[in-house]
Structure formats: structure tokens, C-alpha cells
KEKE-614572 format. One record per residue (C-alpha): residue in three letters; x negated, y negated, z. Coordinates in steps of 0.05 Angstrom, whole numbers. Last residue first. Example, Ala and Ser with C-alpha at 12.3 -4.5 7.8 and 13.67 -1.06 7.14 Angstrom:
2
+------+--------+--------+--------+
! type !   east !  north !     up !
+------+--------+--------+--------+
!  Ser !   -273 !     21 !    143 !
!  Ala !   -246 !     90 !    156 !
+------+--------+--------+--------+
This chain:
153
+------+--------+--------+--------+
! type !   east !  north !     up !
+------+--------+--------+--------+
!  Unk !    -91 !   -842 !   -734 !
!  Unk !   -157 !   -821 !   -687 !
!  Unk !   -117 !   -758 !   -665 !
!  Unk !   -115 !   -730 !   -742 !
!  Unk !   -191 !   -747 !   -754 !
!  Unk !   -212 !   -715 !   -685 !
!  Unk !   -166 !   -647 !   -712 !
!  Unk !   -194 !   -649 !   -781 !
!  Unk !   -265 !   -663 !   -747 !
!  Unk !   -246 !   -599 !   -698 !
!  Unk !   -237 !   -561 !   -755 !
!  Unk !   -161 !   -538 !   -776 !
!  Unk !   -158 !   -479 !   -831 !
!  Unk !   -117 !   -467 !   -898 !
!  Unk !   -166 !   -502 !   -949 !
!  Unk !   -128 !   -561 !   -957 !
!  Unk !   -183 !   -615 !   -935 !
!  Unk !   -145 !   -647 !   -883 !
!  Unk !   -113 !   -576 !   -850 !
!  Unk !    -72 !   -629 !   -796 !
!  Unk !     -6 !   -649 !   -841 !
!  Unk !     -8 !   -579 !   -866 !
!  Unk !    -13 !   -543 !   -795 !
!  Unk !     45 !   -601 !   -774 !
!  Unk !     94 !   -572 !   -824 !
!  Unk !     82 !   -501 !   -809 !
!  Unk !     87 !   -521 !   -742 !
!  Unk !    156 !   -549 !   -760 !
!  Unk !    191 !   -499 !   -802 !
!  Unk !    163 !   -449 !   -743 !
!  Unk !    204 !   -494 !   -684 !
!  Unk !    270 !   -503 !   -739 !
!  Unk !    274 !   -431 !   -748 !
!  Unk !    261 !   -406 !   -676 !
!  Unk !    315 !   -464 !   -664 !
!  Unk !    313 !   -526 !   -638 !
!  Unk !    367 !   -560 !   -593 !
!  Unk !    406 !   -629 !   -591 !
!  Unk !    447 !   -628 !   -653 !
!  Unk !    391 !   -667 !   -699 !
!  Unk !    389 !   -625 !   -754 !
!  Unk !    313 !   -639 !   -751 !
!  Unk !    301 !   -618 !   -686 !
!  Unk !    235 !   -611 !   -679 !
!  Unk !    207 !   -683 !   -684 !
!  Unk !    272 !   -704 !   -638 !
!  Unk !    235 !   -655 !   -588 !
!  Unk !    156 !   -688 !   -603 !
!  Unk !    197 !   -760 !   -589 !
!  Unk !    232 !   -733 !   -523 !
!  Unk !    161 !   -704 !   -512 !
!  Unk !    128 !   -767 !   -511 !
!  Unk !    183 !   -806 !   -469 !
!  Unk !    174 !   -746 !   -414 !
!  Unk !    100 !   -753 !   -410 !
!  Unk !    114 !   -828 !   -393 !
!  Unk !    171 !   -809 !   -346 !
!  Unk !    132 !   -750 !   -309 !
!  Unk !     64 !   -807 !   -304 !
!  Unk !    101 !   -864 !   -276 !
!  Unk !    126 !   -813 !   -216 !
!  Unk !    115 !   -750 !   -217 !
!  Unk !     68 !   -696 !   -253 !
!  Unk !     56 !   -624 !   -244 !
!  Unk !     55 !   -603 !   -319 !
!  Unk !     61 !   -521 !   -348 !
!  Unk !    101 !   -544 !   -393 !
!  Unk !    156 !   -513 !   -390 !
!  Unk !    152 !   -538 !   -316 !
!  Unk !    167 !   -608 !   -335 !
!  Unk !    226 !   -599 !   -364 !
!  Unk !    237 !   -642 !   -425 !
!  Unk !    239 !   -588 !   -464 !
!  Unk !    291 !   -552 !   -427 !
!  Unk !    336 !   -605 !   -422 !
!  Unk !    326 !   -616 !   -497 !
!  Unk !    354 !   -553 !   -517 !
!  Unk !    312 !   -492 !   -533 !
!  Unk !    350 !   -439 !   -562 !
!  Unk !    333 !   -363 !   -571 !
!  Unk !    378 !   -354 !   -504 !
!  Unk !    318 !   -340 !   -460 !
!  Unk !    336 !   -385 !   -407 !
!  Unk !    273 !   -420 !   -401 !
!  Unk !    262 !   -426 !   -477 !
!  Unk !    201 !   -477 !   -471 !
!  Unk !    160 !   -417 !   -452 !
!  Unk !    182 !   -372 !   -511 !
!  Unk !    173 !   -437 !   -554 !
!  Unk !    100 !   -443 !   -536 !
!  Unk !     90 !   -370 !   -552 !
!  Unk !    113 !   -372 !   -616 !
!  Unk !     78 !   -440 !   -632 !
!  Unk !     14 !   -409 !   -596 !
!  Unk !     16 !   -355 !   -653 !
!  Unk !     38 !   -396 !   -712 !
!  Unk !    -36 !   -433 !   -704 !
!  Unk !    -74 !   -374 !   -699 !
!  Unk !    -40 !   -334 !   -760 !
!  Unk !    -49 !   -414 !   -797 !
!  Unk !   -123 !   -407 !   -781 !
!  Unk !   -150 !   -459 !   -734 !
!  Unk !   -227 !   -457 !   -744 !
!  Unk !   -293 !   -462 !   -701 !
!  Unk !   -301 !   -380 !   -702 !
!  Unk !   -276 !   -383 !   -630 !
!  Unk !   -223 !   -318 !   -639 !
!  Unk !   -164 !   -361 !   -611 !
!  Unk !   -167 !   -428 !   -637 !
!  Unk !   -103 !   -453 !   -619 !
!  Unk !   -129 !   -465 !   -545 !
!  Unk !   -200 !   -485 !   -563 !
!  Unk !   -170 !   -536 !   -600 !
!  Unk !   -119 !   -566 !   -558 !
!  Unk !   -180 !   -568 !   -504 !
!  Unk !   -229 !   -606 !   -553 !
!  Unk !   -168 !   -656 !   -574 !
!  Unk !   -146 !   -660 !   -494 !
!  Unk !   -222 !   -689 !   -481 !
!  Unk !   -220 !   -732 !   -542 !
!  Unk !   -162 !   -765 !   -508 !
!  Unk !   -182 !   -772 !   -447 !
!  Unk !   -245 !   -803 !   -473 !
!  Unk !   -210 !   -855 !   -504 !
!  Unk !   -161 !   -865 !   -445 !
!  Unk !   -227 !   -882 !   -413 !
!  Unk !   -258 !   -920 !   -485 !
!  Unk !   -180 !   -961 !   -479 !
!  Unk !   -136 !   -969 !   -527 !
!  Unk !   -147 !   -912 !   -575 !
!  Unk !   -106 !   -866 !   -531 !
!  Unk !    -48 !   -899 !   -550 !
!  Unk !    -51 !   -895 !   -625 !
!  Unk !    -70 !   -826 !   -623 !
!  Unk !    -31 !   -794 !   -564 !
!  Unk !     35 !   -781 !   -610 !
!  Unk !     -2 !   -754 !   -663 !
!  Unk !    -44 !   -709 !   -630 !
!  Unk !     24 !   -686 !   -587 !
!  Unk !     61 !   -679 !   -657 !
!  Unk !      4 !   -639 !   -694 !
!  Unk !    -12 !   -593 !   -646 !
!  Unk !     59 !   -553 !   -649 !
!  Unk !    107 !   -530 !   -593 !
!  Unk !     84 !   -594 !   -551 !
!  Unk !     67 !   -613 !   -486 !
!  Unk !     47 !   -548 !   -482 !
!  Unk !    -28 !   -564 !   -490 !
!  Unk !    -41 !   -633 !   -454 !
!  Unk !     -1 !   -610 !   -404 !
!  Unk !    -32 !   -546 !   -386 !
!  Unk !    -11 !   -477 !   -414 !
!  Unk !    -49 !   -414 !   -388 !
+------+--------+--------+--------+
């Protein structure tokens, strides 16, 4: 099941990253916050053992882009992303154009050749990236403090 909070994004890192410095505003968007770290987490971390292996974390990235790519054409362009239904959200309003700023910024994250759509190449080059960014201590798995730490930037 993909909510919001945890298809906002085909990788954790970017949507951690993005609601850090926000969510640190306020103790309720605070809260919110830690709240959507906890369910990130328990989303990627498939077999409970209180880690994010890499296998794990590639695994919701594959099947995060197969729900982004709504037309199953092996490309996800930014319309597509930005749809609200790809990811799994029911917003309007104020709250559809904020979501919608954030994962602009997480799409122009994936697309590094910058032509408007990401790739299966350019999705994995990216979570792979974002797994290293969030593994803190190097030793090829995500704890929830590596994940906390990450959000809290």
C-alpha cells in the first residue's frame, strides 16, 4: 500500500530530505514528521530486523517506479510524477500544490540529464545514491537513528 508520505518519492532519501528543514518548524509538524520517518521505515524495511538493507531498499525503488510509470512505457515523465494518484495521495487544495512543489524538486532530483523524464537507470542510479547518503555509519544498512539523523538535517 503506498501513502503519501511513502510514494512521494522513488527513494527515502529525497522525501526525508525535503521534509527536514520544514518539519522542524513547528513540535506538530515535528511530530508529523517523525511520524512519516517511523512509517518510511517500516515500509523499506521489509523483514522487520530494525535495518534497511540495500536488497530492501532497491526493492520499494522498483516498485515505486512501476507505480509512478502509469503508462507502462519504462519512462516516467514529470506529468506522471506529479500525479497525485501515483502516489497513492488524496489531497486538494493548498495541500496538492505543496505536495506537488516537493515532488517537482524529488523529480528534478531524478532526472539528472534533465530532459523531463527518469529512466529505470537514472531511478536505481539515484536510490543507490540516496541509500549511501542515508547508511551514516557505512556499514550497508539504514537504522531508524540514521534515518531520524537524516530527516533532522
Amino acid at each position: 500500500m503506498q501513502g503519501s508520505w511513502s510514494v512521494a518519492v522513488a527513494t527515502l532519501g529525497p522525501l526525508v530530505l525535503a521534509a527536514g528543514p520544514a518539519a522542524a518548524q513547528s513540535s506538530s509538524t515535528k511530530s508529523q514528521q517523525d511520524e512519516a520517518v517511523r512509517f518510511i521505515f517500516q515500509r523499506y524495511d521489509a523483514n522487520n530486523d530494525g535495518n534497511i538493507t540495500d536488497a530492501e531498499f532497491q526493492k520499494v525503488g522498483q516498485e515505486d517506479f512501476a507505480s509512478f510509470d502509469t503508462n507502462k512505457d519504462g519512462i516516467v515523465s514529470r506529468a506522471e510524477y506529479l500525479a497525485p494518484e501515483a502516489h497513492g495521495a488524496h489531497l486538494t487544495g493548498d495541500q496538492l500544490a505543496q505536495a506537488q512543489e516537493i515532488w517537482g524538486k524529488q523529480f528534478d532530483f531524478l532526472d539528472t540529464d534533465k530532459n523531463g523524464k527518469v529512466t529505470h537507470a537514472e531511478h536505481d542510479a539515484a536510490s543507490t545514491r540516496s541509500f549511501q547518503r542515508l547508511d551514516g555509519n557505512k556499514d550497508g544498512r539504514i537504522t531508524l537513528a540514521e534515518l531520524e539523523a537524516a530527516a533532522a538535517k
